[in-house]
C-alpha positions as CSV (number, residue, x, y, z in Angstrom):
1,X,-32.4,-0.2,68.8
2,X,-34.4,-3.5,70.1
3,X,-37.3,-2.6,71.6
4,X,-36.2,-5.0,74.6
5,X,-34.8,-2.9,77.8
6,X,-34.5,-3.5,81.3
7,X,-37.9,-2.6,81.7
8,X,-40.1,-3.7,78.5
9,X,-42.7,-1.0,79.9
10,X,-40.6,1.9,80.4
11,X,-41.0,4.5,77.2
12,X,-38.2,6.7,76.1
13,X,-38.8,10.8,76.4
14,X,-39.6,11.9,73.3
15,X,-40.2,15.7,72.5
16,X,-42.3,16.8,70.2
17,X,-40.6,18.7,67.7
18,X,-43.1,19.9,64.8
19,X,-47.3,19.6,65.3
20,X,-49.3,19.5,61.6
21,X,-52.6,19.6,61.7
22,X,-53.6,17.1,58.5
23,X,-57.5,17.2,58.8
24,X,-59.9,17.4,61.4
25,X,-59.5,15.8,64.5
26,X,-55.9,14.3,63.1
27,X,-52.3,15.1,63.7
28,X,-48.7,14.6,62.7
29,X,-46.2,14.8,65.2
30,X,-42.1,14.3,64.5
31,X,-40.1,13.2,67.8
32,X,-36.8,13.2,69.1
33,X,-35.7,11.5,71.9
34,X,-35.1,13.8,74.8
35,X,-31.3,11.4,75.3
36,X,-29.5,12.1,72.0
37,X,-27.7,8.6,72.5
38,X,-30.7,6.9,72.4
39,X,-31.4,8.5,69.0
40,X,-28.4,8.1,67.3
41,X,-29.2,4.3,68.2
42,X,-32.6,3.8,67.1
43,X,-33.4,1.8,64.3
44,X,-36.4,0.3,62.7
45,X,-38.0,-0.9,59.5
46,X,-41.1,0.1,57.5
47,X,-44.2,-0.9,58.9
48,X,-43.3,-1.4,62.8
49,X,-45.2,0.5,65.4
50,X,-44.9,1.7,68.5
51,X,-46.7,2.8,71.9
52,X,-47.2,6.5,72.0
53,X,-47.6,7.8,76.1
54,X,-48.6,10.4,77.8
55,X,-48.4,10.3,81.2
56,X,-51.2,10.1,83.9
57,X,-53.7,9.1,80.9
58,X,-51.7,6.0,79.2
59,X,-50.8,5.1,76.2
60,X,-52.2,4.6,72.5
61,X,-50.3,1.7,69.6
62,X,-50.1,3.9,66.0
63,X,-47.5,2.9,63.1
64,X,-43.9,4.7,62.6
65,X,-45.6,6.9,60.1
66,X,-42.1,8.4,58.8
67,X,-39.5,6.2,57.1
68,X,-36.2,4.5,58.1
69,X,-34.4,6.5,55.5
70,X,-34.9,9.6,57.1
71,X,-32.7,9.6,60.2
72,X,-32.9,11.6,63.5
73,X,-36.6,11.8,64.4
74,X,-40.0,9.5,63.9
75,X,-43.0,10.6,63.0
76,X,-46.7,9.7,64.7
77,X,-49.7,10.1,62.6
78,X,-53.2,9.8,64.9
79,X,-57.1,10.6,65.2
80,X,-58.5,11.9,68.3
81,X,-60.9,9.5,69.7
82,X,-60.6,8.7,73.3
83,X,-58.9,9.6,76.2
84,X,-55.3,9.1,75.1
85,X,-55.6,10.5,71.8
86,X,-57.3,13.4,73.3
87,X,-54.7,13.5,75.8
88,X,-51.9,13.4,72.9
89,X,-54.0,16.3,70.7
90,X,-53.6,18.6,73.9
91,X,-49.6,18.7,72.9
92,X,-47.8,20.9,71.4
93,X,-44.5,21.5,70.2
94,X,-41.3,21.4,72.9
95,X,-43.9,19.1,74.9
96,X,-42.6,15.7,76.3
97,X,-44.5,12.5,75.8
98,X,-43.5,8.2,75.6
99,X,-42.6,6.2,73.2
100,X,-41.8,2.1,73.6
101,X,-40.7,0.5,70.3
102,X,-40.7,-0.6,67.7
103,X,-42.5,-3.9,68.0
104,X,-43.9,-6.0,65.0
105,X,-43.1,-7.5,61.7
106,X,-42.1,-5.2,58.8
107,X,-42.9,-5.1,55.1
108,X,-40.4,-7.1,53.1
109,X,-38.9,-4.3,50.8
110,X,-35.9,-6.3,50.3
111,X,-38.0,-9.0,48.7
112,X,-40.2,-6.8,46.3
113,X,-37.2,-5.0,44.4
114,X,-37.8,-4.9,41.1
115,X,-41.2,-5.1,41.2
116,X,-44.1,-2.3,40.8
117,X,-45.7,-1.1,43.8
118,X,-49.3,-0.4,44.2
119,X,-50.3,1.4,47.2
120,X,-54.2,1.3,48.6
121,X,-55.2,3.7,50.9
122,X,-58.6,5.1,52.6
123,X,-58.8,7.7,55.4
124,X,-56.8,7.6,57.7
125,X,-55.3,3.9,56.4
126,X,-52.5,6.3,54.9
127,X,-50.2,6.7,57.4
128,X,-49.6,3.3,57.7
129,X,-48.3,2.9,54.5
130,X,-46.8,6.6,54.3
131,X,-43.8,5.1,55.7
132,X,-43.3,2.6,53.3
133,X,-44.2,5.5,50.1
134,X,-41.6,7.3,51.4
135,X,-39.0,4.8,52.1
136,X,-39.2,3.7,48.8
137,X,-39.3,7.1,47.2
138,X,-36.3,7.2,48.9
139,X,-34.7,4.3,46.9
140,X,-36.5,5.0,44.0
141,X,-34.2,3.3,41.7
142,X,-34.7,-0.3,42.9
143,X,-38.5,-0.3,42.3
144,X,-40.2,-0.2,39.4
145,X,-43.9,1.5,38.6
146,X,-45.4,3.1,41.7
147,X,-49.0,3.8,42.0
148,X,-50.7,5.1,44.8
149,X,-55.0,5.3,45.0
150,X,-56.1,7.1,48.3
151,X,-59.6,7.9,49.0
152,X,-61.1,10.0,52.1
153,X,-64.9,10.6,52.8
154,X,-64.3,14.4,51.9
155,X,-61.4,16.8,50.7
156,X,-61.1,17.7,54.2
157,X,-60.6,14.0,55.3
158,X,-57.2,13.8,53.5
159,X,-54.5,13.7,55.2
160,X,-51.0,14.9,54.3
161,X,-51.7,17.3,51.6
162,X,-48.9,19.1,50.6
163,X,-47.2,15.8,50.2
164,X,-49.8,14.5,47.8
165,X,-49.9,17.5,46.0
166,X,-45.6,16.4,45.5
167,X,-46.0,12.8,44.8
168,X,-48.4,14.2,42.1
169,X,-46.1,16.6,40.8
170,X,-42.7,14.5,41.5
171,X,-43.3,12.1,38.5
172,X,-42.2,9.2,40.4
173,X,-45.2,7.8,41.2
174,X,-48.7,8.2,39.5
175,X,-50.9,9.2,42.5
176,X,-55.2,8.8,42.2
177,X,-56.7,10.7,44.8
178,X,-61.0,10.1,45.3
179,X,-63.5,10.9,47.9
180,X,-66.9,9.9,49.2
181,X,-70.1,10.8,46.5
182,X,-71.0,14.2,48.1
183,X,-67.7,14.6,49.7
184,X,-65.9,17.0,46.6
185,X,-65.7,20.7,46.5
186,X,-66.7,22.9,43.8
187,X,-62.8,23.0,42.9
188,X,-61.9,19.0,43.3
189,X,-60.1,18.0,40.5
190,X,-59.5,14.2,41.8
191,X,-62.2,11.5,41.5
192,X,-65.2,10.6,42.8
193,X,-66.2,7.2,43.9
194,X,-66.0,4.8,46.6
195,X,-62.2,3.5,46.6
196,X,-62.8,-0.3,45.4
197,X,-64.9,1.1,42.5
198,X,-62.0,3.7,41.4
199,X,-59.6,0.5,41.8
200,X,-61.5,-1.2,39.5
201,X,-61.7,2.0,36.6
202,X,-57.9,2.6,37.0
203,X,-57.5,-1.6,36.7
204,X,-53.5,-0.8,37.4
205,X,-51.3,-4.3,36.3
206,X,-51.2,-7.1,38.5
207,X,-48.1,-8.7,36.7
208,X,-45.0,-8.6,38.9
209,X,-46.8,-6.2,41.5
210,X,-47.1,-6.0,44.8
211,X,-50.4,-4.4,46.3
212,X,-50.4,-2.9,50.2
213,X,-54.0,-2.4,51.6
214,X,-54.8,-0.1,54.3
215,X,-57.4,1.5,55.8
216,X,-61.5,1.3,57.2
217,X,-62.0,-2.8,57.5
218,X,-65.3,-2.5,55.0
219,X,-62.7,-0.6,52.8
220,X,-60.3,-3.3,52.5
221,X,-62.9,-6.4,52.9
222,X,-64.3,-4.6,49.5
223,X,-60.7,-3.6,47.9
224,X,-59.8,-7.5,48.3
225,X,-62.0,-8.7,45.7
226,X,-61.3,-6.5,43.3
227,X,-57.6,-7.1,43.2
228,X,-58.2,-11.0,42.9
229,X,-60.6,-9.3,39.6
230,X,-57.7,-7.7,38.5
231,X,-55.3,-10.8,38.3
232,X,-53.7,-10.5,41.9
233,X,-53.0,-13.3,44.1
234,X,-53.2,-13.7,47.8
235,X,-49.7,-13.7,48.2
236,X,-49.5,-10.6,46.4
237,X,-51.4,-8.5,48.4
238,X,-50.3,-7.1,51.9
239,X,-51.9,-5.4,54.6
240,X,-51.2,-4.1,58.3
241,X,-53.2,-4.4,61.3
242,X,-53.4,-2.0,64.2
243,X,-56.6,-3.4,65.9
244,X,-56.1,-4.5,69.1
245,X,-53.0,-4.4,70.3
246,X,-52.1,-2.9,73.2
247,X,-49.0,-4.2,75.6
248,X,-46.8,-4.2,71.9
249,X,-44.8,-7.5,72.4
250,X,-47.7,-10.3,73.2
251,X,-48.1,-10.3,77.2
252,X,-51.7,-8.5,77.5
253,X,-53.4,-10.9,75.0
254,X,-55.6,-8.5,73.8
255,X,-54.6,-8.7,70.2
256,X,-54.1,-12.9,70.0
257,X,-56.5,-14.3,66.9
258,X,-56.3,-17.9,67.4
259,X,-52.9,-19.2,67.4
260,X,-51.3,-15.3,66.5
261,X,-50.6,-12.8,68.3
262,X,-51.2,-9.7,66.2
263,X,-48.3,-7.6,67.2
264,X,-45.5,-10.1,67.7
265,X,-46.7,-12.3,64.5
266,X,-48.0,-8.6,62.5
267,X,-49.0,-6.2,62.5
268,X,-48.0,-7.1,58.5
269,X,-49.6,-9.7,56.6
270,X,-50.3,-11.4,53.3
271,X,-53.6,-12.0,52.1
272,X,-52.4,-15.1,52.0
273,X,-51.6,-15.1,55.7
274,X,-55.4,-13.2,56.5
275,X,-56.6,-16.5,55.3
276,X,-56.1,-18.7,57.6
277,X,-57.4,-16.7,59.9
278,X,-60.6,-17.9,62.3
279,X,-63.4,-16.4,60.0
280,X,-64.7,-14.2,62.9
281,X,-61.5,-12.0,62.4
């Protein structure tokens, strides 16, 4: 479905079909549009995003957290932190809210078949790239080694659980989980460390691998030179950016950095891509 309609600000009714409460203050929702047309319809590709609405309050910009494989429904993954989110974390299942989307650039799965996938995550950075995991779990057979480091401040801080707990067990995938110095319990079996710092223990191959990057800024501006340790390049690395944006399709100007517009010309990007950047991004 193009995210183009007669009116680019109306959102689709969405109802909110399951609520999981991943860790403090954070929660998944999975949708499905209120006109059954409209979701049989409704296309997208890993690593678009869309605006989530609820009405009277406005509206907040979060990632399709679920994959394009899985058909029928999308999932949301956010943090309560201002009014919207608050607004959003007041829902509950059978409720109604807005969606508009999906806006943005994708990640170019096409392009990295046959290659080894590393997957860099912190906090609530996962979510973001949950929907690429997934998608290529999905179509396992086309990519090659799949790692997967994720690190939280605490146990609690981790979001999706249960479905860590499976990509441990699946065998598909070898998954590193860490947290904070001081953020383990008594029965954490996982490692401890800041995540650049486990990046550089686990020192996974940077031959004909592909790393995606997401999560706190300091996170990722420390993650970065690690991988260039580790033998990748700038056009090996990918990240997404959610900063910013708020209109979706480059009207408001509140996401523009120099000459690009974050959310028409992103939110994906190289390394490569960050680096020509104006510094002050």
């Amino acid at each position: 479905m193009e995210a183009a309609q007669s009116n680019a600000y109306r959102p689709q009714l969405m109802r909110i079909d399951k609520v999981v409460e991943e860790a403090p203050a954070v929660r998944t929702f999975r949708l499905t549009f209120v006109d059954e047309s409209v979701g049989r319809d409704f296309t997208f590709q890993a690593g678009q995003f869309g605006e989530y609405s609820v009405f009277g309050e406005g509206e907040s910009t979060f990632c399709i957290a679920s994959p394009p494989t899985r058909q029928g429904y999308i999932e949301c993954t956010f943090r309560q932190a201002g009014r919207v989110t608050s607004a959003l974390a007041s829902k509950d299942e059978g409720d109604i809210i807005g969606f508009r989307g999906p806006y943005g650039n994708h990640f170019p799965l096409a392009q990295w078949e046959g290659k080894s996938l590393l997957f860099i995550a912190g906090g609530i950075g996962l979510p973001p790239l949950r929907c690429v995991i997934w998608n290529v779990l999905d179509l396992r057979d086309r990519y090659k080694d799949v790692t997967i480091l994720y690190g939280a401040r605490t146990v609690a801080d981790l979001v999706y659980k249960e479905e860590l707990e499976g990509w441990r067990k699946s065998g598909n995938v070898k998954l590193v989980t860490t947290v904070d110095p001081g953020g383990q319990t008594p029965d954490w079996k996982g490692e401890v460390g800041f995540v650049p710092a486990v990046l550089e223990k686990i020192a996974p191959a940077s031959e004909n691998t592909i790393a995606l990057v997401c999560g706190p800024p300091i996170m990722i501006n420390r993650t970065l030179p690690v991988l260039t340790q580790l033998g990748f390049t700038a056009e090996q690395v990918y990240t997404t950016l959610e900063n910013r944006m708020k209109c979706g399709f480059g009207k408001c100007g509140r996401c523009n950095v120099g000459k690009i517009y974050v959310c028409k010309d992103g939110p994906v990007f190289s390394y490569a891509q960050l680096q020509q950047l104006p510094p002050e991004y």
